[in-house]
C-alpha positions in Angstrom: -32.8 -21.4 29.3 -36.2 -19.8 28.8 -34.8 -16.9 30.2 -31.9 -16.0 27.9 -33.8 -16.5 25.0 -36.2 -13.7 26.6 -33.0 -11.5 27.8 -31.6 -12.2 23.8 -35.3 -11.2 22.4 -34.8 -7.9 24.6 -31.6 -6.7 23.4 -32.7 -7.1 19.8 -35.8 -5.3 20.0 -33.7 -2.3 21.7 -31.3 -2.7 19.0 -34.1 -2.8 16.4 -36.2 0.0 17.9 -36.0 3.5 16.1 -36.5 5.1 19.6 -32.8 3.9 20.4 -31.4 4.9 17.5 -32.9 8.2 18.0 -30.9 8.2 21.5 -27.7 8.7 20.1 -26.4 11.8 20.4 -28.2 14.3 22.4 -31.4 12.9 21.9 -30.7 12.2 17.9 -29.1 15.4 17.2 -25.0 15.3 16.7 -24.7 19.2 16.6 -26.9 22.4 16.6 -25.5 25.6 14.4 -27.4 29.0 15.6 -30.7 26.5 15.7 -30.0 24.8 13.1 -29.7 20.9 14.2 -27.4 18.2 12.2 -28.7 15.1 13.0 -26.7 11.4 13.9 -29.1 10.0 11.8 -28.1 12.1 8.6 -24.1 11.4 9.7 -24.8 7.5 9.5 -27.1 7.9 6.7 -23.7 9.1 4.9 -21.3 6.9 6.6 -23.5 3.5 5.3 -23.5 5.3 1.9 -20.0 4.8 1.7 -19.1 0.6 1.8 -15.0 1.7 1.1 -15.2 4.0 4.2 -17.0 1.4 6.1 -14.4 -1.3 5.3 -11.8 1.0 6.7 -12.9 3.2 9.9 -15.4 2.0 12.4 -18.3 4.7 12.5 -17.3 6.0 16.4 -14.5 6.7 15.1 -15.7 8.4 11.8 -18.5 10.3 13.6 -15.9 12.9 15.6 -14.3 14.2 12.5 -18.1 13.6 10.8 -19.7 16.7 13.1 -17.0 18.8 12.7 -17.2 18.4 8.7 -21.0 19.0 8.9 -20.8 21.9 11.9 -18.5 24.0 9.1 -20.5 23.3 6.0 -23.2 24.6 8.3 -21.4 27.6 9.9 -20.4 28.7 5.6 -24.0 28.2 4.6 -24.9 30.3 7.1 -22.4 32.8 6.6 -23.3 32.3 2.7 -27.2 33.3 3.4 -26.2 36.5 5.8 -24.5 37.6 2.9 -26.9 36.7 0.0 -24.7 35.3 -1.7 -28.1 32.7 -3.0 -29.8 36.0 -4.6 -26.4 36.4 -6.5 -26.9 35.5 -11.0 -23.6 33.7 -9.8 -25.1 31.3 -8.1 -28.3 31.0 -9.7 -26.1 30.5 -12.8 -24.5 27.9 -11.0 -27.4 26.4 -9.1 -28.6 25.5 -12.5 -26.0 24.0 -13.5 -25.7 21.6 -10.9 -29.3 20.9 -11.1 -28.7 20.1 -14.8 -25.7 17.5 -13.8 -27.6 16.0 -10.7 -30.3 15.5 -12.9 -28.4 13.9 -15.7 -26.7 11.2 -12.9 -29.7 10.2 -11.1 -31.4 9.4 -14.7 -28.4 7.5 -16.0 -27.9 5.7 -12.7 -31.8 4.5 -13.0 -30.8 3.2 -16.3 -28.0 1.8 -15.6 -30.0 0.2 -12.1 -32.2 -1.7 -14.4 -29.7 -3.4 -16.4 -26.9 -4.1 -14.2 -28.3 -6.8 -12.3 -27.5 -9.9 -10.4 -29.2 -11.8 -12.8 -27.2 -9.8 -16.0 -23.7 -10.1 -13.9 -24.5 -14.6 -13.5 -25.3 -14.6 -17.4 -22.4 -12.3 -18.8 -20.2 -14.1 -15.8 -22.2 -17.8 -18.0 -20.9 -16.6 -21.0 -17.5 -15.6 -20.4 -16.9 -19.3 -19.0 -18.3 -21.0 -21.9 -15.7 -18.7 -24.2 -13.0 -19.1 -22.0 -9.8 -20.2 -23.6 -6.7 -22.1 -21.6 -3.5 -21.1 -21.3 -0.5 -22.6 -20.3 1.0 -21.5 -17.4 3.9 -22.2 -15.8 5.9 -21.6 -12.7 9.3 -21.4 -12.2 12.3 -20.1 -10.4 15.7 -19.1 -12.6 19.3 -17.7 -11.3 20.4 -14.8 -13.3 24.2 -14.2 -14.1 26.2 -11.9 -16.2 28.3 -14.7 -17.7 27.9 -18.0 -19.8 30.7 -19.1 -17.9 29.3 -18.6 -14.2 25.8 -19.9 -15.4 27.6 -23.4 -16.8 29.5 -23.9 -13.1 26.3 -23.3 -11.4 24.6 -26.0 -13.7 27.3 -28.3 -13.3 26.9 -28.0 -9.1 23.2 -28.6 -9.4 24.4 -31.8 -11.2 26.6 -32.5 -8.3 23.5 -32.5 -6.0 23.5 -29.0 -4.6 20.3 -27.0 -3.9 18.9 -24.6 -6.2 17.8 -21.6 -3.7 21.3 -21.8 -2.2 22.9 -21.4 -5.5 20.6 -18.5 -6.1 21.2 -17.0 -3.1 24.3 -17.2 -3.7 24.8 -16.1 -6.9 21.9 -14.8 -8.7 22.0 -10.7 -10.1 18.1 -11.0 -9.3 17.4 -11.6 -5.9 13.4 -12.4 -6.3 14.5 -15.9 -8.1 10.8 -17.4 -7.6 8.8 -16.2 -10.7 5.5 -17.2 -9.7 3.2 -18.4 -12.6 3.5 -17.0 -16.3 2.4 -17.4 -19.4 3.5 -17.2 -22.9 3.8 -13.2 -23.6 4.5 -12.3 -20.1 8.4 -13.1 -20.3 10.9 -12.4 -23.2 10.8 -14.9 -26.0 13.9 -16.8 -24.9 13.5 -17.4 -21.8 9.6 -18.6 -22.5 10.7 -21.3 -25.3 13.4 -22.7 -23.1 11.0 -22.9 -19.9 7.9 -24.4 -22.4 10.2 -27.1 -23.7 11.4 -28.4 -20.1 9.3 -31.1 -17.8 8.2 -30.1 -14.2 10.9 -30.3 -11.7 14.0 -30.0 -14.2 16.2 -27.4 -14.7 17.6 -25.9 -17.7 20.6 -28.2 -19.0 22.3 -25.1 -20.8 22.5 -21.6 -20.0 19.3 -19.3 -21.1 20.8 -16.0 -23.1 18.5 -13.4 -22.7 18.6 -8.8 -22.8 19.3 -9.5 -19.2 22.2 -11.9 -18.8 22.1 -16.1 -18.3 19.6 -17.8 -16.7 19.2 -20.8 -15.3 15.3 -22.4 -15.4 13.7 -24.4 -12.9 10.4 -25.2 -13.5 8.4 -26.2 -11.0 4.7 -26.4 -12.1 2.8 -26.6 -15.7 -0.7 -26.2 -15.3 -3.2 -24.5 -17.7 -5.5 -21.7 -16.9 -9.2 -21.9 -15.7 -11.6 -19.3 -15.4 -11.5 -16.7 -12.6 -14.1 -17.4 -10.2 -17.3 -14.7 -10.3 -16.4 -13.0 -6.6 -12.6 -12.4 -8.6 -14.3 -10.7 -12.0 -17.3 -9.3 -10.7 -16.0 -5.6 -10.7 -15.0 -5.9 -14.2 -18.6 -7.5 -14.9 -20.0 -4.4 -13.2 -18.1 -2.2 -15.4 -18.7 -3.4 -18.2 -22.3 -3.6 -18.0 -22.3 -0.2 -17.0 -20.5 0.9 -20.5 -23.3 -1.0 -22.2 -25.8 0.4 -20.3 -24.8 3.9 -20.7 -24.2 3.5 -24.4 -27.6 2.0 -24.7 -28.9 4.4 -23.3 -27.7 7.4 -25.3 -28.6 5.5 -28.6 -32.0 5.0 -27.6 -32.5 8.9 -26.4 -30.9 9.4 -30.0 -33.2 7.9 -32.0 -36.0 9.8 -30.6 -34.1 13.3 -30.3 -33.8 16.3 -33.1 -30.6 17.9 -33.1 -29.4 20.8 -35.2 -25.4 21.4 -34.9 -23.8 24.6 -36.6 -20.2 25.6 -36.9 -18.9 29.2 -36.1 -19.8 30.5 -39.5 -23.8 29.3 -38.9 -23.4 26.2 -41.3 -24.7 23.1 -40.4 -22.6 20.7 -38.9 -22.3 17.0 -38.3 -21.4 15.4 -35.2 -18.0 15.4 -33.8 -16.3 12.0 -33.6 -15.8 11.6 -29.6 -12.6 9.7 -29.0 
């Protein structure tokens, strides 16, 4: 027993150890461009940065098409330098520019960093519990006809004992007949009042006239709505504690920033309503 736990302790420290991560590759380099050496390290470092990528292709199977992306960007850049292109007002022009924009995202994203934490998602996630409102919901299945006359024979079988799905199969225009769950809102006006005013595990006693036809109801659930659970909403959290972030953040820069706007004529202007 003593032994495994030694032969265990050994594979983890050669899994842990830099030296063999460094091994990868020909000794840690993925690809060298007229000297110029692309690392496996700087591939993963990429891959990892990526959690959607992650999910989706293992990274020995990533890594192939990986070199080849980063053996042409290398091969342009170098073709780019030959030909001085980075002496050019072009790209100096440009250079700045994307030095202005990189500059403005790493700032907002420290911002943004500070506020949008665990701790900020639990409490907005808190509050939107405690203001949560039920719904009724219900679920049901219906048989859709063109006629009032079809849809009263139908009715009068499923008083005789026969199934439901065989009588939609059979005759419904809409061949999806469960529903699923639904609130008020979600389904024409007719057809919710009728399904509302039934009992779980009845069916509509009278054809349902709605844009679409005649229904027949069968409701099979009544339940009313409970709050999502965090792991469900936590994107939305995210977002929207990014938006407050961000908007905090450009009012406070604001109130500590001069501006002077003028129109084409040289007047001065006010600020422009963004919408």
């Amino acid at each position: 027993m003593q032994k495994k736990y030694l032969a265990l302790a050994a594979v983890s420290v050669m899994l842990l150890n830099p030296l063999n991560a460094a091994a990868e590759g020909k000794n840690g380099v993925a690809a060298v461009v007229n000297g110029q050496k692309i690392t496996v390290a700087e591939i993963r470092e990429a891959y990892n940065a990526n959690p959607d990528l992650k999910k989706k292709v293992p990274f020995d199977e990533f890594y192939p098409k990986a070199v080849e992306v980063y053996v042409n960007g290398a091969v342009l850049y170098q073709a780019a330098q030959k030909d001085k292109v980075t002496s050019t007002a072009e790209y100096k022009q440009q250079l700045k520019l994307a030095q202005e924009e990189l500059a403005r995202k790493i700032y907002l994203e420290k911002k943004v960093e500070k506020k949008v934490t665990p701790k900020a998602i639990e409490e907005f996630y808190k509050g939107y519990k405690a203001n949560f409102k039920p719904e009724k919901e219900i679920k049901a299945s219906h048989i859709l006809v063109k006629d009032e006359a079809t849809a009263k024979e139908i009715i009068a079988k499923l008083k005789k004992g026969e199934k439901f799905n065989t009588l939609a199969d059979k005759y419904s225009l809409d061949k999806q007949a469960e529903l699923g769950y639904f609130n008020k809102g979600v389904m024409v006006p007719e057809f919710w009042d009728a399904a509302n005013a039934m009992k779980k595990g009845t069916y509509s006693q009278k054809p349902v006239k709605t844009q679409f036809g005649y229904h027949i109801i069968k409701v099979e659930d009544i339940r009313d709505t409970k709050p999502l659970p965090l792991k469900k909403v936590e994107p939305q959290i995210k977002a929207r504690l990014t938006q407050n972030a961000i908007a905090e953040t450009f009012e406070q820069i604001n109130k500590n920033t001069k501006v002077e706007r003028y129109d084409l004529n040289g007047k001065a202007m006010k600020a422009a309503e963004l919408k």
